[in-house]
MARTI-635641 format. One line per field, with one value per residue (C-alpha): residue in three letters; x, y, z. Coordinates in Angstrom, 1 decimal. Each point is the difference from the previous one (the first is absolute). Layout:
REM residues N
rest	(ALA, ...)
px	(X, ...)
py	(Y, ...)
pz	(Z, ...)
***
This chain:
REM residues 399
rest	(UNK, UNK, UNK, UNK, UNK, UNK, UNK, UNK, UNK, UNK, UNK, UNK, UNK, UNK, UNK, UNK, UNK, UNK, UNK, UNK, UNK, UNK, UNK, UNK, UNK, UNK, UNK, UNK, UNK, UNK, UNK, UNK, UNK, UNK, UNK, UNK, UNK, UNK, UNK, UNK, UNK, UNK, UNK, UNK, UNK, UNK, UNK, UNK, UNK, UNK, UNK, UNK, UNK, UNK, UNK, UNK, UNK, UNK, UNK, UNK, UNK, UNK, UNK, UNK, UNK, UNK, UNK, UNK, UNK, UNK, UNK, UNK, UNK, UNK, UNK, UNK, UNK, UNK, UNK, UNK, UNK, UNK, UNK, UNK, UNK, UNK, UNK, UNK, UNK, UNK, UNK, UNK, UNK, UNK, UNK, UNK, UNK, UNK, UNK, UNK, UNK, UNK, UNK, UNK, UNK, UNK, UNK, UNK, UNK, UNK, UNK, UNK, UNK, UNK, UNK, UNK, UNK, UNK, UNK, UNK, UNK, UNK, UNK, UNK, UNK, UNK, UNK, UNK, UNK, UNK, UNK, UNK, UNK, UNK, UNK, UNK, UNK, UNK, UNK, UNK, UNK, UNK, UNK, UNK, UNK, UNK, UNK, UNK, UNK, UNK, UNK, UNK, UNK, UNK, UNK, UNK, UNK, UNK, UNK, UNK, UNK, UNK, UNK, UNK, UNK, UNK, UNK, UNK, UNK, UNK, UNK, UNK, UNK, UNK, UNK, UNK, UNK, UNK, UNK, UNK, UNK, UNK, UNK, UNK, UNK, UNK, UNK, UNK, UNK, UNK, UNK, UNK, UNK, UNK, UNK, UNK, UNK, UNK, UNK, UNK, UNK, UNK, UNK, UNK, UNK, UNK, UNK, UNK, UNK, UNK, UNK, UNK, UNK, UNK, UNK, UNK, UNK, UNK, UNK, UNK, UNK, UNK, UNK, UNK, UNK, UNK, UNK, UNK, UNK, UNK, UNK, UNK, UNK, UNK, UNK, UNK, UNK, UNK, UNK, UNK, UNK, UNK, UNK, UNK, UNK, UNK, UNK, UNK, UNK, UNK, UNK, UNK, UNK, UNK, UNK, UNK, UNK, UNK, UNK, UNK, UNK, UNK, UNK, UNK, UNK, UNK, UNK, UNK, UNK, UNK, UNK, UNK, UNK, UNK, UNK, UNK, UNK, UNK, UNK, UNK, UNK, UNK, UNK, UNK, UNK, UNK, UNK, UNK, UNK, UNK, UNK, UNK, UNK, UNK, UNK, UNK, UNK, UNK, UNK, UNK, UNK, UNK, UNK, UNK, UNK, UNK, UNK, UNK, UNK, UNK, UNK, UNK, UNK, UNK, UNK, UNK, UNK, UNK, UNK, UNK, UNK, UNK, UNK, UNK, UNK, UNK, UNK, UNK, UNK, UNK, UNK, UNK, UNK, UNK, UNK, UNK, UNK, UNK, UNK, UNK, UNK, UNK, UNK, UNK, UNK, UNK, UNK, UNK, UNK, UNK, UNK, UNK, UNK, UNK, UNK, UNK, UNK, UNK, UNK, UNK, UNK, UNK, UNK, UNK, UNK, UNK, UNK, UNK, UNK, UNK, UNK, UNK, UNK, UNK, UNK, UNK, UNK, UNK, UNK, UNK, UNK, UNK, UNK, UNK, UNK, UNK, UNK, UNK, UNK, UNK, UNK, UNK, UNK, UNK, UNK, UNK, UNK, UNK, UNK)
px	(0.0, 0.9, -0.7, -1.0, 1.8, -1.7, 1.6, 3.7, -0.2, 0.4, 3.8, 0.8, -2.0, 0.1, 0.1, -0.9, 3.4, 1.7, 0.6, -1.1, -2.4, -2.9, -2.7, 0.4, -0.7, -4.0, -1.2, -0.1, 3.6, 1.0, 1.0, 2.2, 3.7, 0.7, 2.0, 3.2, 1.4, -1.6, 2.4, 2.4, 2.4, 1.7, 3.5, 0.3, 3.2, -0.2, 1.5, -1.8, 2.4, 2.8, 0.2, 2.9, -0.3, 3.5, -1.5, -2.4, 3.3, -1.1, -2.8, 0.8, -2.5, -3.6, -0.7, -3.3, -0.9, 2.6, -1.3, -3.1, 0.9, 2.0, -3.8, -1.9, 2.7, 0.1, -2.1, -2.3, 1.8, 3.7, 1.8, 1.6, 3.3, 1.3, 3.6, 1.8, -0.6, -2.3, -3.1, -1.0, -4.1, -1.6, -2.9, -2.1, 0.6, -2.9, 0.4, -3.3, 0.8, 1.6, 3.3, 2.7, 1.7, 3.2, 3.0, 3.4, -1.2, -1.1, 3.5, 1.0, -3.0, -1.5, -3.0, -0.6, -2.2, 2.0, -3.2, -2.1, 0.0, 1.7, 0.6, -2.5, -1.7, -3.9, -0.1, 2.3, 1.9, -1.5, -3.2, 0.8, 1.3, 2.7, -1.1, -4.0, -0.8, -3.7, -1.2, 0.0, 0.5, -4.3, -1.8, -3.8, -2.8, -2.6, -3.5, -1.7, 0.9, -1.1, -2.6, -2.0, 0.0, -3.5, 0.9, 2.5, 3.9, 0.3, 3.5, 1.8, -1.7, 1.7, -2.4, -3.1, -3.0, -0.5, -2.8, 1.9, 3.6, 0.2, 3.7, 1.2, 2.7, 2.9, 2.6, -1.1, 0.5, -3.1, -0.8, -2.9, -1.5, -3.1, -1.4, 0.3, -0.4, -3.7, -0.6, 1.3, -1.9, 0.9, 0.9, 0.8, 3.2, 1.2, 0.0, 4.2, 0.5, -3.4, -2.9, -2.6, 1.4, -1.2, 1.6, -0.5, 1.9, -0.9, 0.4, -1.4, 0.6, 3.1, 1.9, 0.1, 0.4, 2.0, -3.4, -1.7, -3.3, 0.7, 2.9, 3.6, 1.4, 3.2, 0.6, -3.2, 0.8, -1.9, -3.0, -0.7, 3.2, 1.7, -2.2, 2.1, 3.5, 1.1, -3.1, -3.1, -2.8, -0.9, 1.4, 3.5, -1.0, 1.6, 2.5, 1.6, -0.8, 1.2, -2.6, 0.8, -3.5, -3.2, -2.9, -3.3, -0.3, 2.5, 3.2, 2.9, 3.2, 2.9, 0.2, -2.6, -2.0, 1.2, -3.2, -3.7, -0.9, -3.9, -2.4, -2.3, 3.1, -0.2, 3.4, 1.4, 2.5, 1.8, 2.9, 2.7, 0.9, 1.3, 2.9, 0.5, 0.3, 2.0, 3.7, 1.1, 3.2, 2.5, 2.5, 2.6, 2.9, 3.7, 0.4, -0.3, -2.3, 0.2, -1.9, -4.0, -1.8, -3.3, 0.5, 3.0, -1.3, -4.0, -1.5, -2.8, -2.6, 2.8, -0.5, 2.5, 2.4, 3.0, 2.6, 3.3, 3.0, -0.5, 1.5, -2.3, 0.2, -0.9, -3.1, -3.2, -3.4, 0.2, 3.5, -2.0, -3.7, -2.2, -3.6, -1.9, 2.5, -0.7, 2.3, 3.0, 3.0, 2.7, 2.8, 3.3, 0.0, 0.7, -2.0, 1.6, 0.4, -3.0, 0.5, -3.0, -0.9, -3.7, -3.3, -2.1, 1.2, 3.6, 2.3, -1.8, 2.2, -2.1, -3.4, -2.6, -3.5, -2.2, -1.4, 3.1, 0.4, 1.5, 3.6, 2.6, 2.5, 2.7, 3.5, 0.3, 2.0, -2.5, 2.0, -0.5, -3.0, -3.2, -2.0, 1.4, -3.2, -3.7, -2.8, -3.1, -2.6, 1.8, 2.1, -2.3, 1.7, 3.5, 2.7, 2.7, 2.2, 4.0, 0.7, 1.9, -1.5, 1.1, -0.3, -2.5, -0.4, -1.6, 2.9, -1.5, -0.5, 3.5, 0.9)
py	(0.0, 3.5, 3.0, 3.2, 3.0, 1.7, -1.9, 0.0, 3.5, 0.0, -1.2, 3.8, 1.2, 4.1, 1.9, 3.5, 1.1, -1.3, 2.2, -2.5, 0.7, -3.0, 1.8, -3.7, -1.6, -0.5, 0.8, -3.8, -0.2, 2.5, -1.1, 0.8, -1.1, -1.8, -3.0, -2.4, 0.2, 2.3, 2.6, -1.9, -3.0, -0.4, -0.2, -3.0, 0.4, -3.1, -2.9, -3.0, -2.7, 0.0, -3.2, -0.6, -1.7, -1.6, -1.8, -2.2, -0.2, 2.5, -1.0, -3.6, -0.6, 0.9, 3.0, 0.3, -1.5, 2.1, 3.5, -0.9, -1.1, 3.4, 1.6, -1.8, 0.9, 3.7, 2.6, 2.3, 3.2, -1.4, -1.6, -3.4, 0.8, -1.9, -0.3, 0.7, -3.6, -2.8, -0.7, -3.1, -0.3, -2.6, 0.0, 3.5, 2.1, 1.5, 3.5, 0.0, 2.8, 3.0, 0.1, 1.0, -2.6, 1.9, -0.8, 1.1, 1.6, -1.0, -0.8, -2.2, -1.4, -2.8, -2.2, -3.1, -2.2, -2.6, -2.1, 2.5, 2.3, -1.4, 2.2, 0.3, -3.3, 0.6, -2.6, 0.7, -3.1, 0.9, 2.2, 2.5, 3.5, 0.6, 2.7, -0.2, 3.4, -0.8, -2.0, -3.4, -0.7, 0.2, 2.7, -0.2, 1.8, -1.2, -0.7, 0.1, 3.5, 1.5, 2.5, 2.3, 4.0, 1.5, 2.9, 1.0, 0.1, 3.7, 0.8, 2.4, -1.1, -1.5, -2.5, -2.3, -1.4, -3.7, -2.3, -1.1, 1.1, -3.0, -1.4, 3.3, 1.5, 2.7, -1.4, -2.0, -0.1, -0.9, -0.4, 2.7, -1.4, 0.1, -2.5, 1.1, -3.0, -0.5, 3.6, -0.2, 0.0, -0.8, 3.5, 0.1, 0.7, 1.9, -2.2, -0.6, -1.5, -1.4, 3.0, -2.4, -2.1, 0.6, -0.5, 0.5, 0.2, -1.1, 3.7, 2.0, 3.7, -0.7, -3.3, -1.4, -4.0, -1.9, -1.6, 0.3, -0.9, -1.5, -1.7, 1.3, -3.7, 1.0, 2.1, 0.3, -1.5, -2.5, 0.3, -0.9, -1.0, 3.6, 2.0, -1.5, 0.7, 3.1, 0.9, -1.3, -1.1, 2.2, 3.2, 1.3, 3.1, -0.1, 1.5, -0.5, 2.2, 0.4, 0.5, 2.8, 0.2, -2.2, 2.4, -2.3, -1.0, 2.9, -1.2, 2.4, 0.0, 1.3, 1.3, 1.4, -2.8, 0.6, -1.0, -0.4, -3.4, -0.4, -1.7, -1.1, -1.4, -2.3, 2.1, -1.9, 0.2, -3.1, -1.0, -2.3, -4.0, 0.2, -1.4, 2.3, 3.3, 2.8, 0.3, 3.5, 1.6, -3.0, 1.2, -1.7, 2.0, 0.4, -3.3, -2.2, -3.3, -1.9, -3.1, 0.6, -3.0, 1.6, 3.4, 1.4, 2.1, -0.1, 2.2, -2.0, 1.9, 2.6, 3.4, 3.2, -2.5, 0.3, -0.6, 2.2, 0.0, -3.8, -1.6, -2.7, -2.1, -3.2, -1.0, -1.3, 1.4, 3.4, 1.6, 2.0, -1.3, 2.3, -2.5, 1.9, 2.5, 3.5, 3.1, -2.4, 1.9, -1.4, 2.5, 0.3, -3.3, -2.0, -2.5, -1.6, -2.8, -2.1, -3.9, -0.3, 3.2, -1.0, 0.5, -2.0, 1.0, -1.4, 3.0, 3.0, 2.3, 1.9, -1.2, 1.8, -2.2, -1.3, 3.5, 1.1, 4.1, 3.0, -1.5, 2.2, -1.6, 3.1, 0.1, -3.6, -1.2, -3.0, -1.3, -3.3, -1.2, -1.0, 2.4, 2.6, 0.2, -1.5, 1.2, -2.0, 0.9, 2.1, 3.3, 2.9, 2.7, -1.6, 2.3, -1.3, 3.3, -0.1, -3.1, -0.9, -3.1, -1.1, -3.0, -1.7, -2.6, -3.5, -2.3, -1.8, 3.3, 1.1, 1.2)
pz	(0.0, -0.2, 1.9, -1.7, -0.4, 2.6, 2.9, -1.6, -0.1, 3.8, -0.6, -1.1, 2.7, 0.8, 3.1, 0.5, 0.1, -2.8, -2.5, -2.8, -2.5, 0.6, -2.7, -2.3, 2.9, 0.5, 3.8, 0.6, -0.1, 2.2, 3.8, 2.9, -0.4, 3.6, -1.3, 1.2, 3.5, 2.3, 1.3, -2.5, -0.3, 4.1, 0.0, 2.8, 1.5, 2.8, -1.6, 2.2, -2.1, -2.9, -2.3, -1.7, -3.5, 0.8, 3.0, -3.1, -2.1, -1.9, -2.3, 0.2, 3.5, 0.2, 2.1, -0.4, 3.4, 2.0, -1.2, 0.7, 3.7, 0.1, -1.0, 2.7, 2.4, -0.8, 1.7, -1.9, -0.9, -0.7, -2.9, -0.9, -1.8, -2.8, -0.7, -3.5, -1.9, -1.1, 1.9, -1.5, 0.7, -2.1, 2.3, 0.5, 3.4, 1.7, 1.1, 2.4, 2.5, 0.0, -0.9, -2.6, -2.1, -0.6, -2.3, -0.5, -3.2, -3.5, -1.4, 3.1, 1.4, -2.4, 1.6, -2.7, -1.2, -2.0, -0.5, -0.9, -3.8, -2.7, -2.8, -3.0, 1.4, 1.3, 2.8, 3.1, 1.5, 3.3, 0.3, 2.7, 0.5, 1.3, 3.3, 1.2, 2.2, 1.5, 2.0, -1.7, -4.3, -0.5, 2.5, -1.2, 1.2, 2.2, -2.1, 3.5, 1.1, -2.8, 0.4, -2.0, -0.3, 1.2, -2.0, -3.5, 1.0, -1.1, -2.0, 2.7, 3.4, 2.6, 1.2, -0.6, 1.3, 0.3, 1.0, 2.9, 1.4, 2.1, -0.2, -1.6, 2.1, -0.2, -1.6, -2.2, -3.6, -2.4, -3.2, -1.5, -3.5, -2.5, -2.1, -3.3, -1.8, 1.0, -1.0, -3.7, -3.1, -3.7, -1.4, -3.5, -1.3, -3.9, -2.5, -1.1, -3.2, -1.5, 0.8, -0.5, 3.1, 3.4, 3.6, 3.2, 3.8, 3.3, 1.4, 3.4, 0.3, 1.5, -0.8, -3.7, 0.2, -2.5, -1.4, -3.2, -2.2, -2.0, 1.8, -1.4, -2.4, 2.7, 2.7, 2.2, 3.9, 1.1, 1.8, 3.0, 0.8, -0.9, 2.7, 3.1, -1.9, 1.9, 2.1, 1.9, -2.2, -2.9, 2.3, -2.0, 1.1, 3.8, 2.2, 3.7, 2.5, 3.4, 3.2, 2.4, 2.1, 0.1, 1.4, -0.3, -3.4, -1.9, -0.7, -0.1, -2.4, 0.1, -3.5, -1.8, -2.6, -3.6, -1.9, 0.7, 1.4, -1.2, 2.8, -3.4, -1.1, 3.3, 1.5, 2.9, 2.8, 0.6, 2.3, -0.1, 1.6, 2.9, -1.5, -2.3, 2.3, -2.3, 1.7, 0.3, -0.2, -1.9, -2.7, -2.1, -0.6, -1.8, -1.9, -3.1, -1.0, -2.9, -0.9, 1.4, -1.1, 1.3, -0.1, 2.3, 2.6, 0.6, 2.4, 0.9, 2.6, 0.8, 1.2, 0.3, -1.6, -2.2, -2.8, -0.2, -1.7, -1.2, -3.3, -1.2, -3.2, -1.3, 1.1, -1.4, 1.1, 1.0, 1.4, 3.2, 0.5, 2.1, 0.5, 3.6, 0.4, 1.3, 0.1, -1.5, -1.2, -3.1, -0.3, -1.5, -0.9, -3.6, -1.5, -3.3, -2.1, 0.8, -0.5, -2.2, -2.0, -1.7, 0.5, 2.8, 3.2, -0.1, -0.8, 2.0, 1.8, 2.7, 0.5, 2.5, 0.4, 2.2, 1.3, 0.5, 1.1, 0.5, -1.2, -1.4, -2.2, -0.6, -1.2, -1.5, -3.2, -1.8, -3.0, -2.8, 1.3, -1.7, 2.2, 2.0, 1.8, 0.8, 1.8, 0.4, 2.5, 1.9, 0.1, 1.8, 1.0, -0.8, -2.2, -2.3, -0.5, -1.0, -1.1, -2.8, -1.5, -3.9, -2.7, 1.1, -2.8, -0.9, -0.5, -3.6, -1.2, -0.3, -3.4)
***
């Protein structure tokens, strides 16, 4: 499916102060830029452990375990260091509090996956990434918490009204969505090459679906099955937000809602598994990884989180996967030379979905990939600004 214009606008959102002329941009579009880290990226100088990639010869021992005993040992707020050297991690570490994964730096510090990517070859050995930041590899929403807006979601406000607030609590971070697929009509679209043929797309007001009547010989998703790829049921149009105060049955955010969330379009508040809590506050920082087989660094249900000055290369699926995420930040980082650069999902460098908001994605090289980025139901109020980003290509089309 695709969404509509009208939501990717919000990725070149405007504030009042910016000097930017936003005329092009239709009212829709327009929201308040409060994206990536708030009060920025912490500098973490407590070191609560050091590894030394000599102490697992170097690349020739799996370290995978022993960072991720250094993580569960480290208290929220300081930073496991990485020496200059291999890492090798051929099974994914979790990053599930908050805390820094520091290297020596780009050029010394290398963590990887040597069963993982293999160039120009669409199946990895192994499929996992390489570093996980979440709370486990699949957070999911909870079906039964979901409850439904007695009123519309209004573009701008700060809160909503719900049937019942019960189990809503400061904190928290939930998911805010429509269903737009129950809403859609047929609407006709120009005839293309033969005027006297006629054609039609599955369309709301808001979110045009990859389905058409009569069916496209190639290229339509399929239906059902294509409604639950990147979002709940039928409901691409989404985004995270995170609850301040619960005052009877309004619900307060703490940054304003992007779009207008339609109670006739059955609008609904829904919260998370309690397994699947967002972590706050975890960063990866100052090194190199080569080989992702799943990805390389997912942020999965991750919130105020980040990647900085990171190298990465060589990996199939998406470089930096953001699926949950709210108020991530990826920043002077490189993506390049993606294992697998065609079309289906196997060669994307940056990829935001799963109502993912508010991330800011500033100051990045993306290089010789098939697509430098993807956004699929998701993206309010986030901003891509500064970022060099360059030959993106589909490897059998090379001339």
């Amino acid at each position: 499916m695709r969404v509509s214009s009208s939501l990717l606008f919000l990725l070149f959102a405007s504030t009042a102060s910016a000097q930017i002329d936003t005329s092009i941009v239709p009212g829709e579009g327009h929201t308040t830029w409060a994206p990536g880290v708030r009060g920025g990226i912490p500098e973490r100088p407590t070191v609560c452990a050091t590894l030394s990639a000599a102490a697992f010869g170097n690349g020739a021992a799996d370290a995978s375990a022993a960072i991720r005993a250094a993580i569960v040992a480290c208290p929220a707020g300081q930073t496991v260091a990485l020496s200059a050297g291999t890492f090798l991690v051929n099974n994914y570490v979790l990053i599930d509090k908050g805390i820094t994964l520091r290297g020596a730096g780009p050029e010394q510090t290398l963590l990887l996956k040597s069963n993982g990517a293999r160039r120009f070859s669409d199946r990895a050995i192994d499929n996992q990434p390489i570093l996980i930041v979440g709370p486990t590899r699949w957070p999911k929403t909870n079906p039964a918490s979901s409850v439904p807006l007695t009123a519309d979601g209004v573009k701008g406000a700060m809160s909503v009204t719900v049937a019942s607030a019960a189990g809503f609590a400061p904190g928290q971070f939930v998911l805010l969505d429509e269903d737009d697929f129950s809403a859609a009509t047929w609407v006709p679209l120009p005839p293309r090459i033969d005027p006297s043929k006629t054609s039609s797309i599955w369309a709301s007001d808001k979110v045009v679906f990859q389905r058409h009547n009569p069916p496209l010989p190639y290229g339509d998703d399929p239906f059902p099955d294509s409604l639950t790829w990147f979002s709940r049921a039928g409901r691409p149009l989404n985004e995270i937000k995170e609850v301040t105060a619960v005052e009877g049955n309004t619900i307060t955010f703490s940054t304003p809602i992007h779009t207008t969330y339609a109670r006739a379009k059955q609008a609904q508040l829904t919260r998370y598994m309690p397994d699947s809590t967002h972590v706050r506050e975890a960063g990866v920082e100052n090194l190199r990884l080569l080989g992702g087989g799943e990805g390389a660094i997912r942020f999965e249900a991750a919130a105020y989180s980040w990647v900085k000055n990171v190298d990465n290369a060589l990996w199939i699926g998406e470089g930096i996967a953001v699926n949950h995420g709210f108020r991530v930040e990826i920043r002077d980082s490189s993506l390049r030379d993606g294992a697998w650069p065609f079309p289906g999902g196997g060669g994307y460098a940056m990829s935001l979905a799963w109502g993912s908001s508010e991330v800011l994605i500033e100051n990045n090289t993306v290089l010789n990939v098939n697509k430098v980025m993807v956004v699929r139901s998701s993206g309010a109020g986030s901003v891509v600004g500064y970022n060099y980003m360059d030959n993106g290509y589909i490897g059998n089309q090379q001339d």
